[in-house]
C-alpha angles and dihedrals in degrees: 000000000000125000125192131181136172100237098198100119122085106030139153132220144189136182118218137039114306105175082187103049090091089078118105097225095049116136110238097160092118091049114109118272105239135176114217139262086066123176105186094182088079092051092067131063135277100258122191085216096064117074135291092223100056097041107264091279121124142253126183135139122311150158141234123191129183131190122206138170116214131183132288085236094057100098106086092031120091119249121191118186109195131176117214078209148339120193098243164351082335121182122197131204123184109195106347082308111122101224101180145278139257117209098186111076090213105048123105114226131178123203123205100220090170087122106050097037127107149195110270123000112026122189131214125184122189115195104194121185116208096165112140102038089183080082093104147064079210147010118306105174123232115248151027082318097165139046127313119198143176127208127194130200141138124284088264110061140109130303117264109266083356093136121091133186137189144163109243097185144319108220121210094277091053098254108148126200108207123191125216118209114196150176133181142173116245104331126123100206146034127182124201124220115182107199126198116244081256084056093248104143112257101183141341131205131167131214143177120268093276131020137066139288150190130232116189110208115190121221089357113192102234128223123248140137085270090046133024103182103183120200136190128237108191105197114203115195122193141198124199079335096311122107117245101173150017128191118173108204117191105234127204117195117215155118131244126179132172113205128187100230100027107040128229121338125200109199097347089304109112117223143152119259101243092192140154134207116241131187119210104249130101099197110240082030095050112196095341090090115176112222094246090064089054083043095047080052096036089064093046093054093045091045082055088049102264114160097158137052126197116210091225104234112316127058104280125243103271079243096071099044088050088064094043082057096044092037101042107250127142113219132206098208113202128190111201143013094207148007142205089331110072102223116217119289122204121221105161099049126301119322087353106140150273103040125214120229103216120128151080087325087081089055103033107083092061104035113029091093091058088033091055088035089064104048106052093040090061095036106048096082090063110104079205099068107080093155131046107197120196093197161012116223097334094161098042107148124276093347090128107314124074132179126188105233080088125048105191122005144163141230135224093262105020104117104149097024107156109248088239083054090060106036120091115280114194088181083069132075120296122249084225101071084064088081104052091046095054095046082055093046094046091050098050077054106051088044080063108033121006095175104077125052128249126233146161119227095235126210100171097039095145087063091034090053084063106037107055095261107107093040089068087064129090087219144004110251091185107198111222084331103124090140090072092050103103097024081065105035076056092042104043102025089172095054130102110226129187149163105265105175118001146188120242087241106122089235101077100055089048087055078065101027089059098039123070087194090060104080098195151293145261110207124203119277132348093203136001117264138182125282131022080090125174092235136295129334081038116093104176149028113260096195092112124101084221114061121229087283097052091250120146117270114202077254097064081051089051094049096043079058091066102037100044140065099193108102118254137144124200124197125213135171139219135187099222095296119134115225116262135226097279108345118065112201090210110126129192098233122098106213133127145116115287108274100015105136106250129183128212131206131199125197114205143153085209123096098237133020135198128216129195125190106207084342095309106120106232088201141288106264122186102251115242111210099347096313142085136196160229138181099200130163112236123267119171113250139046133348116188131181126199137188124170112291099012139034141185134217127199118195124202096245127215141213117332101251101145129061116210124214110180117167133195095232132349100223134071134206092231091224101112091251108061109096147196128220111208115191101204113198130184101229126192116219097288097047089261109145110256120254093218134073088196101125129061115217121219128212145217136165127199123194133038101325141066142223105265094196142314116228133181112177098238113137100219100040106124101165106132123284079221097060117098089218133069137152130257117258103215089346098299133101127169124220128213106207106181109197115231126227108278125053119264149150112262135210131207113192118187119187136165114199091248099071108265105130137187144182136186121185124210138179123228108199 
């Protein structure tokens, strides 16, 4: 029988280089005790001598160590130890044996140690190398910094990912036919039990110990963003009539299909990818981000409309892409952001040069076929996944391949680019390998996975629609290239084209809105995240329409106009200031001196909107883009807009005097993984947000469990991940509390020095 268990509790750390700490018998009890996922890089300071791109926040070389006890029965039954990913260039020992090493931070891997276990203490070392921190166009994270798990069987079992499903086909009566693809290791037969999402037994099929075979499933329910029907596939494997294994895989059932005239169907139904690109960071947690904190994201993304999400630009942790199953969300899961050829990384602040060419290219020639391999091996399972992308911007200008059919050229975020930067090189890389690379790249897919397409998100598609590139494809993913839109829907009438990565501007989503043949857009990004920052003090992107903490940007108002029907209307309020590429400076807090000009937005999916100022309308105006608006001149009190069916207030607001602890739950599996998000607010009299970020809080917690991380969005906030203070960020923190191992009662205590205090209690069970 299998057993599988998630290993993250109990581990050491140090941070530095320990040659010895390989050996078995090595004592780390003074090592730090740590909970994976761990990500070490948010538990130092911002430093102005670490790199702009991945958020001034450090690497370096480090070691993890776990002790375990297994079974006297264990020699003689197979034991596989596998990371979901371990920021970067890892090595792992078990038991002074040198297992291996993964290069790629975001690549799974699974090691057999059958053969060096024992009865009683084990012993695994981890050896990760974070050197060069200027690797990345954003924050990776330093660490084992996602799940690590060990499974036992017998000798005999399955092979590791070696079962395969897939939805053949769901006829008019919805009757689905479902194939099972399967390996296994020494076993001579399998049996298939697909289970309801109440566990009442839907079908069962059995098999031999390696092939393929149907299931028929009468009146499925079928998977989809409305609704995300799960069910389970419990896989038997046997050996001379005894069972030797047993892996339960969540299915989906579901059809995709991507036409070059109508766009993209689900389940026959056609409909547009409102997606948008995410990177893997929380802010304070870095890239050890607990499930809650994707699904407390997740809902915000699918309440805007949201039905897609985008892995930008590295394979996701299994955890995310379970949510996107269980939450209703397509995904678009891509493996690598270069090459062979290292793309410029920015160290002094973004498109400051020089650059610095560090990064995956190094790695890339020996391990993207086991890299690729990975992914989509443990993805392919997932209903969710209906795109497997080999790369982001692959083919972006000059960096660092050139073609001469242009001489000089651009790319999408290339201001300042040096001129030499922008002319034709022929001493650099040719446009045309390209080619070769990603033929290789979409076949190591489709021996995998022939279900889902396989695209490119291209940034240069006007030069990879000549040269060979973008015919290897399955489909077009055009990066902020709208304009090309209808010239290549003319020039390539067989070809599935889509928004792969997209601007807020209206625009864009009317260039797929308006077209059949568009099947959708990503939009970047869905929230803001570390790193790809514009220069010291700065220490994230902004470009989300959720900020760091996952609140609403007027952004995130404006986009929920486009991509839903229910009536709602959002103020927001600006002191002059135009909206920026990107990053709109409209806040929703109404607060000013008398007389000082003022303009107010309202976001809104209705045709007109109304606005009153202390019950006095202001005026109806027709609403541009999803928004109308007002110059006023300030007057304390209340501003309220209205449009038919929904309306909006905004109260000047006074003096902080209340702090507001509001939590997402109040009790706690007490297993050391299970969290609380806590939204802290700095409230006046009447429960109005304060208009000021004047006053630091500071933080405590009693009981078993620990602040996780306190986050506030603002982009220049360097105060230390590791402090338990930080100020407010209009008027609003979040707080990560992580439950210990016993039960216990917990305490949250909030304080500013100047005397405002606050508590929430909790229950860990």
């Amino acid at each position: 029988m299998g057993i599988f268990n998630i290993i993250n509790q109990n581990w050491k750390f140090h941070y530095g280089d320990v040659p010895e700490a390989d050996y078995m018998g090595y004592d780390d009890r003074a090592w730090k005790d740590v909970t994976l996922p761990h990500d070490w890089s948010v538990e130092y300071p911002f430093d102005k001598c670490h790199a702009s791109g991945t958020g001034y926040l450090p690497g370096g070389t480090a070691w993890y160590r776990k002790h375990f006890i297994l079974p006297d029965d264990i020699k003689g039954r197979r034991v596989r130890l596998t990371f979901d990913g371990v920021y970067k260039h890892s090595r792992v020992w078990i038991n002074s044996n040198y297992l291996g090493g993964r290069a790629y931070g975001y690549a799974p891997f699974t090691f057999d140690i059958s053969e060096f276990v024992r009865p009683g203490e084990n012993v695994i070392s981890v050896r990760v190398e974070h050197e060069q921190v200027a690797d990345s166009r954003w924050f990776t994270g330093s660490g084992i910094y996602r799940d690590v798990s060990l499974e036992i069987t017998e000798m005999s079992c399955f092979v590791k990912n070696g079962v395969f499903v897939t939805t053949k086909n769901v006829d008019e009566t919805g009757n689905a036919l479902l194939n099972i693809e399967f390996s296994t290791i020494d076993c001579d037969e399998t049996e298939f039990i697909l289970e309801d999402k109440d566990g009442n037994t839907v079908a069962t099929v059995g098999g031999t110990g390696c092939g393929n075979v149907t299931v028929n499933v009468p009146y499925a329910s079928l998977w989809s963003p409305d609704s995300p029907y799960m069910y389970n596939l419990i896989c038997h494997a046997f050996n001379n009539g005894k069972m030797t294994d047993v892996i339960t895989i969540p299915v989906g059932i579901r059809t995709i299909c991507f036409d070059a005239d109508k766009g993209f169907f689900l389940n026959g139904e056609n409909m547009k990818l409102r997606g948008v690109c995410v990177h893997h960071d929380a802010g304070a947690l870095g890239a050890a981000v607990p499930p809650a904190v994707w699904e407390r994201r997740i809902r915000k993304f699918k309440d805007a409309g949201c039905n897609a999400l985008r892995t930008a630009h590295n394979p996701p942790s299994a955890t995310l892409l379970d949510l996107c199953d269980r939450m209703g969300l397509l995904v678009m899961d891509e493996a690598f952001d270069e090459w062979e050829g290292t793309k410029n990384k920015w160290w002094q602040g973004h498109n400051v040069y020089p650059p610095k060419k560090y990064g995956y290219a190094e790695d890339f020639p020996m391990w993207h076929k086991a890299d690729l391999e990975a992914m989509v091996l443990r993805d392919r399972n997932h209903p969710s996944i209906i795109l497997w992308s080999i790369g982001n911007e692959i083919d972006y200008p000059n960096d660092p391949y050139v073609t001469p059919l242009f001489d000089e050229v651009l790319g999408n975020n290339d201001n300042g680019k040096p001129r030499e930067e922008r002319r034709y090189d022929d001493k650099k890389p040719d446009a045309n390998r390209l080619t070769t690379v990603a033929k290789e790249l979409v076949d190591i897919v489709h021996n995998v996975d022939r279900t889902r397409p396989v695209l490119s998100a291209m940034s240069f598609p006007e030069l990879s629609t000549r040269t060979g590139f973008a015919d290897v494809l399955d489909v077009s993913g055009y990066n902020y290239r709208e304009r090309f839109y209808e010239e290549d829907h003319k020039r390539f009438p067989d070809r599935v084209i889509f928004g792969s990565e997209n601007g807020h501007d209206p625009s864009a989503w009317h260039a797929v809105r308006d077209n059949d043949y568009i099947c959708g857009q990503f939009l970047w990004t869905g929230i803001d995240f570390l790193g790809e920052c514009v220069g010291w003090p700065y220490r994230i992107s902004q470009a989300g329409m959720l900020d760091l903490c996952a609140y609403e940007k007027p952004l995130y108002y404006r986009r929920k106009a486009m991509w839903t029907d229910a009536p709602f209307v959002k103020i927001a309020v600006s002191k002059g200031e135009k909206e920026k590429t990107g990053v709109w400076t409209d806040k929703f807090v109404y607060a000013g001196e008398d007389g000082e000009k003022m303009q107010v937005s309202c976001y809104t999916n209705a045709e007109k909107a109304e606005l009153f100022l202390n019950g006095a309308s202001l005026g109806e105006k027709e609403t541009e883009n999803y928004r109308a608006t007002w110059e006023i001149s300030f007057t304390k009190g209340t501003l309220t807009a209205k449009v038919s069916g929904a309306e909006d207030s905004l109260t000047t607001p006074g003096n902080a005097e209340i702090i507001s602890i509001l939590a997402d739950k109040t009790e706690m599996k007490a297993d050391s993984q299970d969290i609380i998000q806590a939204e802290i607010a700095l409230l006046d009299k009447n429960g109005n947000i304060a208009a000021a970020d004047d006053k630091i809080i500071y933080y405590q917690i009693t009981g078993d469990a620990q602040i996780l991380g306190i986050e506030n969005g603002k982009p220049d906030d360097l105060t230390p991940y590791s402090e338990k203070h930080r100020q407010t960020h209009y008027g609003r923190a979040i707080v990560y509390i992580r439950a210990g191992a016993t039960a216990d009662a917990i305490t949250l205590h909030a304080y500013t020095k100047d005397g405002l205090k606050a508590r929430a209690e909790f229950i860990s069970r």
